[in-house]
C-alpha positions as semicolon CSV with decimal commas, in nm:
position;residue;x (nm);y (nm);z (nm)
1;X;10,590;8,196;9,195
2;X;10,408;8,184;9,513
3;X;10,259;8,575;9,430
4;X;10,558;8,705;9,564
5;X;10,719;8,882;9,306
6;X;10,553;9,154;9,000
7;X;10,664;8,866;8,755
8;X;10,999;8,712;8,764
9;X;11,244;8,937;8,976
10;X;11,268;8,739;9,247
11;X;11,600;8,605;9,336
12;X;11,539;8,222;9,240
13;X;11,708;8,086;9,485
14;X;11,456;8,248;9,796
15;X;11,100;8,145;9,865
16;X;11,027;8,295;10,217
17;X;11,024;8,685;10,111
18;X;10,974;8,858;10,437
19;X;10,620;9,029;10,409
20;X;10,778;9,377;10,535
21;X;10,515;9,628;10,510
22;X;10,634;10,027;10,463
23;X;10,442;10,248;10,722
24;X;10,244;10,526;10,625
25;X;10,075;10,858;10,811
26;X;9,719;10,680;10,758
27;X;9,779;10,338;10,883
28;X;9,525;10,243;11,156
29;X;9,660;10,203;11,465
30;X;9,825;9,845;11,568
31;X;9,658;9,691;11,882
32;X;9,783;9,354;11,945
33;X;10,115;9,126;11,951
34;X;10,454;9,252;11,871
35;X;10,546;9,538;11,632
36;X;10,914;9,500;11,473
37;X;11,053;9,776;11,302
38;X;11,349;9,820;11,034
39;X;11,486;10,142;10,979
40;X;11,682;10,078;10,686
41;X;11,973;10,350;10,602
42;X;11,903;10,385;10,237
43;X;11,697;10,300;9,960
44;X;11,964;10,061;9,828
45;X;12,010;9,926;10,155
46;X;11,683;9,811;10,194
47;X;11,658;9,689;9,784
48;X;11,984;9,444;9,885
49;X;11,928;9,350;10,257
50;X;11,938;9,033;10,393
51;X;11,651;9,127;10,570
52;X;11,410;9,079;10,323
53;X;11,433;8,685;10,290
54;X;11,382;8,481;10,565
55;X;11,149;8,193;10,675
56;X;11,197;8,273;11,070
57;X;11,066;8,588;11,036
58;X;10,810;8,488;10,768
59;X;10,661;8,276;11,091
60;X;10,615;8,531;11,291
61;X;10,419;8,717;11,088
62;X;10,203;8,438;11,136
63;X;10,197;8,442;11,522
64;X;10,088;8,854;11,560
65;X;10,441;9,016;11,475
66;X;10,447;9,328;11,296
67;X;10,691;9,388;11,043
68;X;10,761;9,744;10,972
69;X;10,942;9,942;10,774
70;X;10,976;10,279;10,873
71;X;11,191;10,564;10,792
72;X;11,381;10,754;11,097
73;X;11,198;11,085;11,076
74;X;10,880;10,952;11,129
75;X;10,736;11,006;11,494
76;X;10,826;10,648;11,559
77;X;11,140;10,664;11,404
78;X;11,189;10,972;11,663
79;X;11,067;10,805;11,931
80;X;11,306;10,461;11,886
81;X;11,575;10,567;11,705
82;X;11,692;10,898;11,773
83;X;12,047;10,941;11,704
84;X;12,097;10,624;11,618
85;X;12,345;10,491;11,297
86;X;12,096;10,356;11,056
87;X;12,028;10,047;10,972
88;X;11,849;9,967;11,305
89;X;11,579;9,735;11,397
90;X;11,326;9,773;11,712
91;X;11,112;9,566;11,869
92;X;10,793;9,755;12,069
93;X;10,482;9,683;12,202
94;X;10,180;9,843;12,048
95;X;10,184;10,129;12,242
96;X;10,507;10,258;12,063
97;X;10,747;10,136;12,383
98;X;11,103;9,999;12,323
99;X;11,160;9,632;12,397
100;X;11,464;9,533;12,224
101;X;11,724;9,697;11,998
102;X;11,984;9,536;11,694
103;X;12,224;9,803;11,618
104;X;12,436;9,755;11,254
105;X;12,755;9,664;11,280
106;X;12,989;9,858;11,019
107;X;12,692;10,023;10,828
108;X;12,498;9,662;10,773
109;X;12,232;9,448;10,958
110;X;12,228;9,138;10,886
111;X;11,918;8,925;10,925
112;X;12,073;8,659;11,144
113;X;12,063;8,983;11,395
114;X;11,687;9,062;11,324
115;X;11,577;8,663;11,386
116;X;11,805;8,654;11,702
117;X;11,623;8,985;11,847
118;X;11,304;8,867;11,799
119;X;11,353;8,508;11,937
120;X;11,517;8,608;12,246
121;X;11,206;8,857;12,319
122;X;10,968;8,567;12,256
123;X;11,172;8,331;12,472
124;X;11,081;8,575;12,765
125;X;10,770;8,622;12,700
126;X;10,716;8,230;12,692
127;X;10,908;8,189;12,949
128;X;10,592;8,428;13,125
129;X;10,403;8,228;13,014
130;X;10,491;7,919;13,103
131;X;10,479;8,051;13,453
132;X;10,086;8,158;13,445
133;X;10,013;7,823;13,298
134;X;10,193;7,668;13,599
135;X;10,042;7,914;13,901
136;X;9,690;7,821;13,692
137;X;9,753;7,479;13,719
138;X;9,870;7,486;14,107
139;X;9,557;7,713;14,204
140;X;9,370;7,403;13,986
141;X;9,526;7,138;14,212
142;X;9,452;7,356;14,539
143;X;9,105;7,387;14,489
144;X;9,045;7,727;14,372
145;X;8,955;7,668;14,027
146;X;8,788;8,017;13,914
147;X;9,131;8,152;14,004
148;X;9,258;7,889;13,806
149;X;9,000;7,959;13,524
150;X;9,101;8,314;13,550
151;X;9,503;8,255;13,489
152;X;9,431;7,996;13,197
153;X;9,195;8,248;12,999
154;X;9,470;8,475;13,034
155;X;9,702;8,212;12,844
156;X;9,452;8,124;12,602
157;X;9,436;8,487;12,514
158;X;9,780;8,449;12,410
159;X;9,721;8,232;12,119
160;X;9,798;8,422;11,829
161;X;10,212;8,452;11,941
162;X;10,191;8,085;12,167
163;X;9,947;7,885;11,995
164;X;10,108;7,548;12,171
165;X;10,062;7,704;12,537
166;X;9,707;7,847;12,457
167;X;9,620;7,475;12,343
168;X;9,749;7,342;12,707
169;X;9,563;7,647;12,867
170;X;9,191;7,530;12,654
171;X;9,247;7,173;12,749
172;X;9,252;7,218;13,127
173;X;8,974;7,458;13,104
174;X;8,748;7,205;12,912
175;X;8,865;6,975;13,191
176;X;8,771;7,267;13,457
177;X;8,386;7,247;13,272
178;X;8,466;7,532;13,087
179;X;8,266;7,525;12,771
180;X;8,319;7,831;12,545
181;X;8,727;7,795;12,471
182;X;8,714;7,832;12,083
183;X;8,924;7,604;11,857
184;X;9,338;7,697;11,881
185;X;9,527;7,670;11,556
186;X;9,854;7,516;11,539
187;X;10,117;7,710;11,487
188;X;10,418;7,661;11,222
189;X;10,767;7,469;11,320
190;X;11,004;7,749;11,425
191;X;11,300;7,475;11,505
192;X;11,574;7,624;11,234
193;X;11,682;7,227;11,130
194;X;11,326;7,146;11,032
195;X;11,280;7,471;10,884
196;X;11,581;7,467;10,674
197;X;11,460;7,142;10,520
198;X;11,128;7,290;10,430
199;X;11,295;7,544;10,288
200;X;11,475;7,348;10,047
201;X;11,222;7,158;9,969
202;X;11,005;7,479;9,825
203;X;11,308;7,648;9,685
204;X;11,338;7,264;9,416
205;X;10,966;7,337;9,374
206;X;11,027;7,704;9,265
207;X;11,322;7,546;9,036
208;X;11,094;7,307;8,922
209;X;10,840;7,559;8,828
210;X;11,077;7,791;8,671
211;X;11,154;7,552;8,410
212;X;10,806;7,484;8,354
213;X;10,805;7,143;8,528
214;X;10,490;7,135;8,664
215;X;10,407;6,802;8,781
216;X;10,717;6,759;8,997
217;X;10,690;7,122;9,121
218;X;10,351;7,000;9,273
219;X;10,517;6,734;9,417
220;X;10,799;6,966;9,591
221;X;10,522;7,196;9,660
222;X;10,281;6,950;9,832
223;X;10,565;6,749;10,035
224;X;10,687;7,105;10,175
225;X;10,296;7,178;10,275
226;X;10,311;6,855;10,458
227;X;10,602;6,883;10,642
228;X;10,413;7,184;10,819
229;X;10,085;7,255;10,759
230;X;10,115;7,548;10,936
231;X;10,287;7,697;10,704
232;X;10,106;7,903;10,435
233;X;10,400;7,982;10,238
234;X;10,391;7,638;10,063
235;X;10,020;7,668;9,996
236;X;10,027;7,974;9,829
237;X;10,318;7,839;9,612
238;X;10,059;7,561;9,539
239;X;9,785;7,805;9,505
240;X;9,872;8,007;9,230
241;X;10,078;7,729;9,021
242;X;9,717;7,525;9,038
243;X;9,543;7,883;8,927
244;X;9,821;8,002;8,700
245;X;10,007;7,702;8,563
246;X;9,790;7,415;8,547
247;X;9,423;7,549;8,542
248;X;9,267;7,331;8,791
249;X;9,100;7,598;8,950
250;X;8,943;7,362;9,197
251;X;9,205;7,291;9,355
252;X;9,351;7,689;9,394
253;X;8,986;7,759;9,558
254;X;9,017;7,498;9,807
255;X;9,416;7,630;9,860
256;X;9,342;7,964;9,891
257;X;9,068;7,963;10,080
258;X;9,283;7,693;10,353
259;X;9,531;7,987;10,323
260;X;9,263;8,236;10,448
261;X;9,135;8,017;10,730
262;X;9,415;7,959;10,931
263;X;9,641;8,200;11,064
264;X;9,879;8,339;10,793
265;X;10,127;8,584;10,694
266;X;9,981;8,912;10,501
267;X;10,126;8,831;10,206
268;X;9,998;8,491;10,173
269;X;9,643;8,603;10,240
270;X;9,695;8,901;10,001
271;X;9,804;8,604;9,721
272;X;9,494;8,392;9,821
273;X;9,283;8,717;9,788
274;X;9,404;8,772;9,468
275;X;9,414;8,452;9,271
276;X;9,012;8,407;9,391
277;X;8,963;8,759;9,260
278;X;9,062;8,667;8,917
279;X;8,913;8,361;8,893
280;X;8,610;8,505;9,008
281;X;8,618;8,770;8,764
282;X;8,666;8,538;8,522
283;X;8,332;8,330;8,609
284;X;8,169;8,626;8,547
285;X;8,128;8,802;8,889
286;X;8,299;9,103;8,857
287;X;8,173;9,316;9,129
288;X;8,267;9,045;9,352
289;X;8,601;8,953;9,243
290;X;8,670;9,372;9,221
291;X;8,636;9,355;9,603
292;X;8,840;9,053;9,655
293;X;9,145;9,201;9,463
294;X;9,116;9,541;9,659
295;X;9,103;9,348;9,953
296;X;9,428;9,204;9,850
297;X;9,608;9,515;9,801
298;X;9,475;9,680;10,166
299;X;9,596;9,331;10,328
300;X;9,941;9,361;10,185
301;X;10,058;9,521;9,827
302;X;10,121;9,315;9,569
303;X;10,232;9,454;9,228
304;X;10,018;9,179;9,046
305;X;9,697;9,323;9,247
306;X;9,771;9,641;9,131
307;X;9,805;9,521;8,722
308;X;9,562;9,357;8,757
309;X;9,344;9,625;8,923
310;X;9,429;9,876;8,625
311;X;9,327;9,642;8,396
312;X;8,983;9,579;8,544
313;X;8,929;9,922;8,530
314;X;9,050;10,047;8,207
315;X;8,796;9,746;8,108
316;X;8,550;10,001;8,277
317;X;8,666;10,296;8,053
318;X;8,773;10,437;8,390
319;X;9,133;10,584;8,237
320;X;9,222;10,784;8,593
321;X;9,196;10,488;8,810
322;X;9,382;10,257;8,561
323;X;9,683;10,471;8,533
324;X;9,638;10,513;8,919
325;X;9,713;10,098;8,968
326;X;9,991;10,147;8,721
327;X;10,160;10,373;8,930
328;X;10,090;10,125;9,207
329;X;10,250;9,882;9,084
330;X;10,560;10,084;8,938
331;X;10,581;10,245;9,256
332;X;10,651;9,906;9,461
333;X;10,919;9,843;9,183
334;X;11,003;10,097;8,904
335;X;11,277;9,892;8,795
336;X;11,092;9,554;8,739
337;X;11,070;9,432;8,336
338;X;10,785;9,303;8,413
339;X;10,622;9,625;8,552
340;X;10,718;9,831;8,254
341;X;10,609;9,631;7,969
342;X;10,271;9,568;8,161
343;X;10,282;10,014;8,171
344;X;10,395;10,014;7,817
345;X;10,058;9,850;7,678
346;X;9,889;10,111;7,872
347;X;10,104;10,372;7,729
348;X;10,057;10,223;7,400
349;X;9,701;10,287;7,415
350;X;9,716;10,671;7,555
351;X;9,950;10,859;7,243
352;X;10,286;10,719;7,370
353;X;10,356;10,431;7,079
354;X;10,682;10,527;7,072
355;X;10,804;10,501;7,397
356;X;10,596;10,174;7,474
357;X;10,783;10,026;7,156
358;X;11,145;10,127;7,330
359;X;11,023;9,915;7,650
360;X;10,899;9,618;7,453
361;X;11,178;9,586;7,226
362;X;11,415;9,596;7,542
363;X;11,231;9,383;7,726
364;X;11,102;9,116;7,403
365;X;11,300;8,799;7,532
366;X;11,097;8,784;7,855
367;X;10,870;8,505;7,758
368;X;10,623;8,549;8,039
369;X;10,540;8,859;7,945
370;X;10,508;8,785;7,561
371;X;10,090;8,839;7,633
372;X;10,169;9,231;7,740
373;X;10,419;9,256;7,496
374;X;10,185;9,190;7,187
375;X;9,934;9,432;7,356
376;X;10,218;9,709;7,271
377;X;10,247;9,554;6,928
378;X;9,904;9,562;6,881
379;X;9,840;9,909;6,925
380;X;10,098;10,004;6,762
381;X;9,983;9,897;6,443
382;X;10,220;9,565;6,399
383;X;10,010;9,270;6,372
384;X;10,205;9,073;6,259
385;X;10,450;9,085;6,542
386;X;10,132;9,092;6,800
387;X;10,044;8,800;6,690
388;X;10,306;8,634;6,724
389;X;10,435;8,687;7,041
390;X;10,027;8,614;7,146
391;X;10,119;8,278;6,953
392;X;10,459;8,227;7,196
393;X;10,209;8,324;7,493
394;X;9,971;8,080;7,403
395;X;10,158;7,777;7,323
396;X;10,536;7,853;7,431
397;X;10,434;8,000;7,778
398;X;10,118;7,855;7,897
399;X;10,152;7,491;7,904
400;X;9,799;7,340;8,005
401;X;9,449;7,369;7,748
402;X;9,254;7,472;8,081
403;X;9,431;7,808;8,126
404;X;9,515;7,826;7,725
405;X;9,145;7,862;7,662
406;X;9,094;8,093;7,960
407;X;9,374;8,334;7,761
408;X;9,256;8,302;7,484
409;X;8,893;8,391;7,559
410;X;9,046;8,698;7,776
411;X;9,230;8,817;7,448
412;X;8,910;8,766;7,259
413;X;8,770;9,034;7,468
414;X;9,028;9,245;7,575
415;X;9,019;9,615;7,430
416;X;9,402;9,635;7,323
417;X;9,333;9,380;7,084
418;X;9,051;9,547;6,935
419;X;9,224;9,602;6,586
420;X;9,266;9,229;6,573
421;X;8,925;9,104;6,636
422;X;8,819;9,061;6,308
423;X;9,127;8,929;6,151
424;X;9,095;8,595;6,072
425;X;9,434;8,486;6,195
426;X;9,381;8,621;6,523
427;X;9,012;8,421;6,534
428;X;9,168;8,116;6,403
429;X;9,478;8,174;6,721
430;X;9,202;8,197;6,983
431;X;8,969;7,924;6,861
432;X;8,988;7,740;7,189
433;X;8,847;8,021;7,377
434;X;8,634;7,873;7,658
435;X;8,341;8,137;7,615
436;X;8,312;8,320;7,935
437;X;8,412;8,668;8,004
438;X;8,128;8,815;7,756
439;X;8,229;9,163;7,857
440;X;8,262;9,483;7,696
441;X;8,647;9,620;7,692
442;X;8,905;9,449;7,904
443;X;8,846;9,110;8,078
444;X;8,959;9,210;8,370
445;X;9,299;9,007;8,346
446;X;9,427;8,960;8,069
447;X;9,679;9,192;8,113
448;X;9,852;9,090;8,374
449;X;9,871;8,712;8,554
């Protein structure tokens, strides 16, 4: 689904989850555009806010906007919001400096509040803009073109939050003879009509998907890509159901790396990181897709970066730095199903049977998990009931022979099925296995999707 969720727990009927990212001590230092803060009131505040899904403020994080979470007692929190009633948001400029405020209104903020704030600030600021392109192009028509040359670089330099102006601002310099203007992206549609028609366009392509509809969930997916190709959120929906769902890892290469050309949310490079990552790992570069993951998780954290992490190392016999990526993930969402059965075949394998059993039988109807859930089995001793819930993974989950003999390949190989490897059931279940992956331990992703 896009990437967006650990496995499943995202509401169905949202596709733009806002890529909010939740400030720490050690972050580097923020240098350019817009930062936008939420200082949410409570835990379960900001688990149910409306904040967290919308496709306005997804854009933006495409166009140099920050989005922060932050709590109150931090020294920005003390700088922007002292004494205020939480929830608040803030806009500031990268120096820490209060722009613009949205103050809750009987304990809640709403996200119409949030968009309105941070369209109003970049309404000025275009406004600005507007005006330097204007004085350039009067000091242009009164001769004095190095002034003019001077006032359009200024605009061009712009282009990450006004990628339309900067675009004006290149063309009259090329038309000035000015030679070194590097190509301007265009940016995504921000009207909220057009927007809200892209938007339901992806969210019949996440239904479609959900009920395993793959072809027309393509379709959905591809038509919302075209109605703005600025957009990245469609292409990472496309992305990961072309390396997930169907296989055709061809086309999720060319998607992803699209996704990591142009100018795109965090989250949607941190999917496109990923999904090359494990296929890249699976192709047998391991080293190389090891990097690309991590550089997933530093560009935004994603609970399937971190499963997936763990597993690559616990296929490395490296036990500290798997549980390490468990916590990871449990620690974006402690709650999610599919975060504690993917823990539970690690605790399976490390002298807790028992309480890895409790989670899978709670969680057994979750057929996208069914893979993880036979890893518990597994170890456990019941191979009978491993095998078939790797049975229901193999042929009730994954519908298409390119990614069934990728699974079953990574099974083949993976270390919690190392009791089964020499049954002849479990050879004759994996007999499409497309060969790669000749590892010891783990494949690096078996585990987790």
């Amino acid at each position: 689904m896009g990437g967006m969720s650990s496995g499943g727990a995202m509401p169905t009927q949202q596709v733009y989850r806002v890529p909010w990212r939740v400030t720490k001590p050690d972050d580097a230092p923020i240098h350019e555009g817009l930062l936008l803060y939420w200082f949410p009131s409570s835990v379960p505040e900001f688990q149910k806010s409306s904040l967290l899904y919308s496709r306005t403020l997804s854009m933006y994080a495409t166009q140099c906007v920050n989005l922060l979470v932050s709590d109150a007692s931090t020294p920005e929190g003390t700088k922007l919001v002292a004494g205020d009633k939480l929830p608040v948001a803030v806009l500031a400029d990268p120096n820490g400096n209060l722009v613009a405020k949205a103050e809750n209104k009987d304990g809640y903020l709403k996200v119409e509040q949030v968009e309105k704030l941070l369209e109003s600030e970049v309404k000025k600021r275009e406004s600005a803009v507007k005006e330097r392109l204007e004085d350039a192009k009067n000091k242009a028509k009164g001769g004095d073109n190095q002034a003019a040359i001077q006032e359009y670089r200024t605009v061009v330099e712009q282009k990450c939050l006004f990628p339309g102006k900067a675009k004006d601002a290149a063309k009259a310099l090329k038309k000035l003879g000015v030679s070194d203007v590097t190509e301007i992206l265009d940016g995504p549609i921000m009207d909220h009509g057009r927007g809200a028609k892209i938007e339901r366009v992806l969210r019949d392509g996440l239904q479609a998907e959900n009920g395993a509809k793959y072809v027309e969930a393509e379709r959905l997916y591809s038509q919302a890509h075209r109605m703005d190709p600025a957009d990245p959120v469609p292409m990472r929906y496309l992305g990961e159901l072309y390396r997930h769902h169907t296989g055709e890892w061809d086309k999720a290469r060319e998607t992803f790396d699209a996704i990591l050309a142009m100018q795109s949310d965090p989250m949607s490079r941190a999917v496109a990181l990923h999904g090359l990552g494990k296929m890249t790992i699976h192709e047998g570069e391991f080293k190389k897709g090891l990097a690309l993951m991590e550089q997933s998780v530093a560009t935004y954290p994603l609970a399937l970066a971190y499963r997936n992490l763990s597993v690559y190392w616990n296929s490395e016999g490296d036990a500290a730095k798997a549980d390490y990526y468990v916590k990871k993930a449990l620690g974006l969402d402690p709650n999610d199903p599919y975060n504690l059965v993917f823990a539970a075949a690690f605790m399976a394998g490390n002298g807790h049977g028992e309480e890895a059993l409790k989670i899978a039988r709670e969680n057994e109807a979750l057929l996208p998990a069914s893979y993880n859930l036979a890893a518990v089995y597994a170890q456990a001793g019941q191979k009978e009931k491993a095998l078939a819930l790797l049975k229901r993974h193999f042929f009730q989950y994954e519908r298409y022979e390119a990614v069934r003999s990728k699974e079953m390949m990574e099974a083949r190989v993976d270390a919690v099925f190392a009791s089964l490897k020499q049954d002849p059931a479990f050879v004759a279940l994996t007999d499409a296995a497309d060969g790669k992956l000749k590892v010891q331990g783990m494949s690096g992703s078996g585990a987790s999707n």
